[in-house]
N, C-alpha and C positions, 0 to 999 in steps of 0.2 A: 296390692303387692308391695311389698318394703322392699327397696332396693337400700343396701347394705355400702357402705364406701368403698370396699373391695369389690363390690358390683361396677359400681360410679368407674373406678379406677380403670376396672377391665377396658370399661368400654370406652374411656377417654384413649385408652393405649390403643383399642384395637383400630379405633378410625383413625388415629394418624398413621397407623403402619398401613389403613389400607388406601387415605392419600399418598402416601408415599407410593406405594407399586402403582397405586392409581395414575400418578405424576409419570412415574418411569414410563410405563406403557400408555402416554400419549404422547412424550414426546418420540419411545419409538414406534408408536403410529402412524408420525409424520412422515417415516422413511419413507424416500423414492425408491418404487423396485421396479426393475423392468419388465413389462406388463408383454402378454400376446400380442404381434403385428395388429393392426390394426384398431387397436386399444381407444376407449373413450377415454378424456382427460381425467386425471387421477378421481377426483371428486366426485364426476358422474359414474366412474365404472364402479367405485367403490360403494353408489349407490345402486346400481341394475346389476352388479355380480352378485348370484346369488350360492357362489361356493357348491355348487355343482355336480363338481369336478370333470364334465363332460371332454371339456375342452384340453385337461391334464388326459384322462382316460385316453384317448382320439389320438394324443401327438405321435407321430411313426418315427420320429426322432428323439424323443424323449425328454424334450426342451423344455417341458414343463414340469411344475414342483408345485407344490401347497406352499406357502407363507406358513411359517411357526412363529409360535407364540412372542419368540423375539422381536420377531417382525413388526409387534403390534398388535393390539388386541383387534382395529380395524381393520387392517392386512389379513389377519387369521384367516386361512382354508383358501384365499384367493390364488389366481395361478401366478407365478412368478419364471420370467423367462430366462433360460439360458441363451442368451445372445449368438454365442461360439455354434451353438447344435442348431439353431433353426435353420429349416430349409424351406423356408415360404412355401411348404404344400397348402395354407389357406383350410385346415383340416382343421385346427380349431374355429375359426370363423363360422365356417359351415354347422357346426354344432350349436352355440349360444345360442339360448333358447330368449335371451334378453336385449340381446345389442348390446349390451356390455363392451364386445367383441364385434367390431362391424365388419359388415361383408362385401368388401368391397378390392378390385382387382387387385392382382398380383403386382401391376408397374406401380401401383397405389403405395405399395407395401412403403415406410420410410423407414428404418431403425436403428440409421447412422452412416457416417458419410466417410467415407475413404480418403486418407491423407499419405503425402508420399514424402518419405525422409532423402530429399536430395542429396547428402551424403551417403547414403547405403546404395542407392539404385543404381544398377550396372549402366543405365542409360546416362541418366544423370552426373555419373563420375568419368564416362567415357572410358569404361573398361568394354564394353562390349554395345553391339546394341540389341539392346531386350526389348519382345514386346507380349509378352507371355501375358501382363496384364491386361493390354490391349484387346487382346482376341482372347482371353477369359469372358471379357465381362458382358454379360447378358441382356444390360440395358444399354449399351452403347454411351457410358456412363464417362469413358477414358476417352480423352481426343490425344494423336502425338503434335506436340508442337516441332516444327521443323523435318516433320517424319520418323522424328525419333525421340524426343522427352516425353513419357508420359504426363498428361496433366488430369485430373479430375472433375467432372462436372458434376459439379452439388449438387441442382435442380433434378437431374437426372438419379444420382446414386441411391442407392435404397439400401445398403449397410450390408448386403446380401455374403458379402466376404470372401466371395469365390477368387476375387483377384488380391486377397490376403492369403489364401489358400496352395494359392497355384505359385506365388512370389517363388521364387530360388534362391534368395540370399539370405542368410543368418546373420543378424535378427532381419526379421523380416524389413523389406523396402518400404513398402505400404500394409498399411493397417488398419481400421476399420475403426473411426470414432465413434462409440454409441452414447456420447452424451446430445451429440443431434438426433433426438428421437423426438420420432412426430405422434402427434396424439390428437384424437378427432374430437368433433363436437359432436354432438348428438345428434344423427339425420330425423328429419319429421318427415322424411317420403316413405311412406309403408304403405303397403297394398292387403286393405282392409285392417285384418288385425295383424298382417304378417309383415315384419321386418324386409325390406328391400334388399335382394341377394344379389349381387355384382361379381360375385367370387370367378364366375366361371368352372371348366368343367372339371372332375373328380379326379385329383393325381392318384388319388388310394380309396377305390370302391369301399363301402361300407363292410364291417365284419358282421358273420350271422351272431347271433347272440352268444353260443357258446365258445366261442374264440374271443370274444370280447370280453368274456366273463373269467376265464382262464388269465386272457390279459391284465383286467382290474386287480384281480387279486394279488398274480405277481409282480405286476408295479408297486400294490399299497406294503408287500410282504419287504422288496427292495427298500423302499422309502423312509421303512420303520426299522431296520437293519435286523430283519426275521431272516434276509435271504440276499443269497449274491447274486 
């Protein structure tokens, strides 16, 4: 077969154009996205995720999404968390059929820690004394110092937001950092060939198949902008 210099030429252009996106899409490959609670470190989940979508499917809050193309050619089809909607029902956990997504308790859960703007806090500024944080928070996460500065304990906080939630002041007093997100390593405790379940018990019972199927469809119909 003769290859022609307009042959030659083709294919010298077409491999740099496809270094080039090639290029582009690893380095947005490398983006950090926020993974499901109890997520393996990026590298292993991105090796035992296998795009699924079970765990998107599952969520009652809708906190999960696919990764697009933007994302990354590695990222592609994985789930990416809405931080703001999660409500630690442990619903995707329960699902992964890989570990990917480990199953383990709810006080487990980490996905950022709560910080408090001593200038905005009604405690803090001594306009009033508030403790609506306080008795928000579900892990006994907030201590008051003096019986009335809320303070934060880090060890404790799981990112849960409920006392970013419940705040009363605008902008909010306290807020939820999710750049302290916690990410596991990989458990070798399994029981036989099954993955070690720590979750605990079902906040949202299983759907029979045709509600689950009803659902699939209009989340992927939602996601693809077919439907509102």
């Amino acid at each position: 077969m003769k290859v022609t210099r307009r042959d030659l030429l083709h294919i010298v252009i077409s491999g740099a154009v496809s270094m080039v996106i090639f290029a582009f899409f690893k380095v947005t490959g490398a983006r950090a996205l926020p993974r499901p609670p109890g997520s393996l470190i990026e590298g292993e989940f991105l090796k035992f995720c296998t795009r699924c979508y079970q765990c998107i499917d599952i969520c009652p809050a809708d906190a999960l999404q696919p990764a697009s193309i933007v994302d990354g050619i590695s990222n592609l089809g994985t789930p990416v968390l809405d931080v703001k909607k999660c409500i630690f029902c442990q619903e995707c956990m329960r699902v992964c059929p890989t570990g990917a997504i480990q199953k383990i308790p709810k006080d487990e859960i980490d996905i950022g820690n709560a910080t408090i703007d001593h200038d905005i806090c009604l405690s803090w500024t001594k306009k009033r004394r508030c403790m609506i944080c306080y008795k928000a928070c579900p892990y006994d996460a907030i201590k008051l110092e003096k019986r009335r500065f809320p303070i934060v304990i880090e060890n404790k906080c799981t990112g849960c937001g409920v006392c970013e939630r419940r705040c009363p002041t605008t902008p909010k007093s306290i807020v939820v950092d999710y750049e302290k997100y916690r990410r596991l390593a990989r458990s070798e405790k399994r029981l036989a060939l099954k993955i070690e379940d720590r979750t605990g018990e079902y906040q949202f019972p299983p759907s029979d198949f045709r509600i689950w199927f009803v659902q699939r469809v209009e989340k992927l119909a939602k996601h693809y902008g077919l439907m509102k």
